[in-house]
C-alpha positions, 0 to 999 in steps of 0.5 A: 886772789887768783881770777881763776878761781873767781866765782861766774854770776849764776845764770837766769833759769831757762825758763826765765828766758825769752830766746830768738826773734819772733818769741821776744816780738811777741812777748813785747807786744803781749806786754810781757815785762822784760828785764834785758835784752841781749842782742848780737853786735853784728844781728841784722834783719827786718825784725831787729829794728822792730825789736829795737823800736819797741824796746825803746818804746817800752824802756827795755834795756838792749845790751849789743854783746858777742856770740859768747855771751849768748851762748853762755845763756843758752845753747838753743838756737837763739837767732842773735835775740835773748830776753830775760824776763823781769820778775817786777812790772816796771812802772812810769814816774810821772804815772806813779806820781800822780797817782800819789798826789790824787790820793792825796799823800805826800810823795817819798821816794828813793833814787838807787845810784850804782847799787849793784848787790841784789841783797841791799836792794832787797832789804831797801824794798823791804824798809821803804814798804815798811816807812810808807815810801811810794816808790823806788827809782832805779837805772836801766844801767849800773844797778844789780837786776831785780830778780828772784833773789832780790825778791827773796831778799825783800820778802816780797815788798818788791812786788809791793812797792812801785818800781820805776826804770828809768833810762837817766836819773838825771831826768828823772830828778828832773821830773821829780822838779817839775813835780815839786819833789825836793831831792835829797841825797845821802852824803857823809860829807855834809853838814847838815844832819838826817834830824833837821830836813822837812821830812814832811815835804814831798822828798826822794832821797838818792843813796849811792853805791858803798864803794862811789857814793852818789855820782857826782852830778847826781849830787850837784843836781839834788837840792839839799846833802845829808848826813846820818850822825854815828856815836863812833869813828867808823866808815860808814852805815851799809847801804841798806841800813842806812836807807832804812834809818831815813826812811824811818825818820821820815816816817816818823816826821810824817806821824808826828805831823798826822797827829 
């Protein structure tokens, strides 16, 4: 297929913008959620290193990009500086976390590893609201952004569920660890089944992208691999279905043992 032709992503809405300096500054300080910055490679200024400071204070994203870039945004006067506001408040790990272990639940948790299709993840949304997951973990990098038509797609459970961004998967696994959170991940090369984990321990499970899988280190780092067993030769579950079949065996363990 000749690139010519290839559709451009759709543009924020105007409104879902925030443009120039003092606008994003006072946004960020009002506690106004941001999904993105986007920032001029070559901005300078007194109040750039401000944006900076409190973007990393708040782990908001800044993407350094051309003038072409933001202008294809917006064709307002923009002094280097757009924002796009985030349509979920993004919540901490560690705060999420011990807000599970106080009402005296069992944590489950996904990790979303390099999915990139705002309908998948909104259908994951909508399948671990539904199976009493606790939280879904995301990268501030690499992962589709949570915007309108993701929640369409997860018919509103993303404003439902917790939504942690964190800056490293990595670490948060880390921080799952420290918590006594064992994490899973989804591999179709493993040898241990979906029905034979202890689902009924605190668990995250990493689901990787359709097309990579879990990134490699992600997978070292996790405690134990899985596969979901299929009657027929076929490539594999899409990403979303699959995250709702564990989820609902989790669930379903989870019951059981609640009698």
């Amino acid at each position: 297929m000749n690139n010519r032709f290839k559709p451009s992503p759709p543009k924020p809405k105007q409104s879902s913008l925030i443009i120039g300096r003092q606008p994003l500054l006072e946004a960020m300080k009002a506690g106004k959620p941001i999904e993105r910055i986007f920032l001029l490679k070559s901005a300078t200024g007194d109040i750039i290193p401000q944006i900076r400071q409190l973007a990393a204070s708040l782990k908001v994203p800044i993407n350094t990009v051309p003038m072409e870039k933001l202008n294809g945004l917006t064709q307002a006067n923009h002094q280097g500086v757009i924002a796009v506001t985030a349509k979920v408040a993004y919540l901490d790990l560690q705060d999420v976390i011990s807000h599970v272990v106080e009402k005296g639940e069992t944590p489950l948790f996904l990790i979303l590893d390099g999915i990139t299709d705002v309908r998948n993840i909104g259908a994951i949304a909508r399948s671990a609201v539904c199976c009493g997951a606790h939280g879904i973990i995301i990268p501030d990098r690499g992962i589709a952004a949570l915007n309108e038509e993701a929640l369409k797609s997860s018919a509103g459970a993303l404003e439902r569920i917790s939504v942690c961004r964190v800056d490293s998967l990595l670490k948060a696994i880390d921080t799952l660890h420290l918590n006594g959170i064992k994490v899973m991940a989804s591999e179709m090369e493993s040898k241990t089944a979906l029905f034979d984990l202890p689902w009924q321990e605190p668990i995250a499970v990493i689901m990787g992208s359709e097309d990579k899988g879990v990134y490699p280190a992600l997978l070292k780092a996790s405690d134990q691999q899985f596969y979901i067993p299929m009657q027929n030769d076929f490539e594999s579950f899409n990403v979303s279905v699959a995250a709702g079949i564990i989820l609902f065996e989790a669930m379903r363990h989870r019951m059981a043992v609640k009698g």
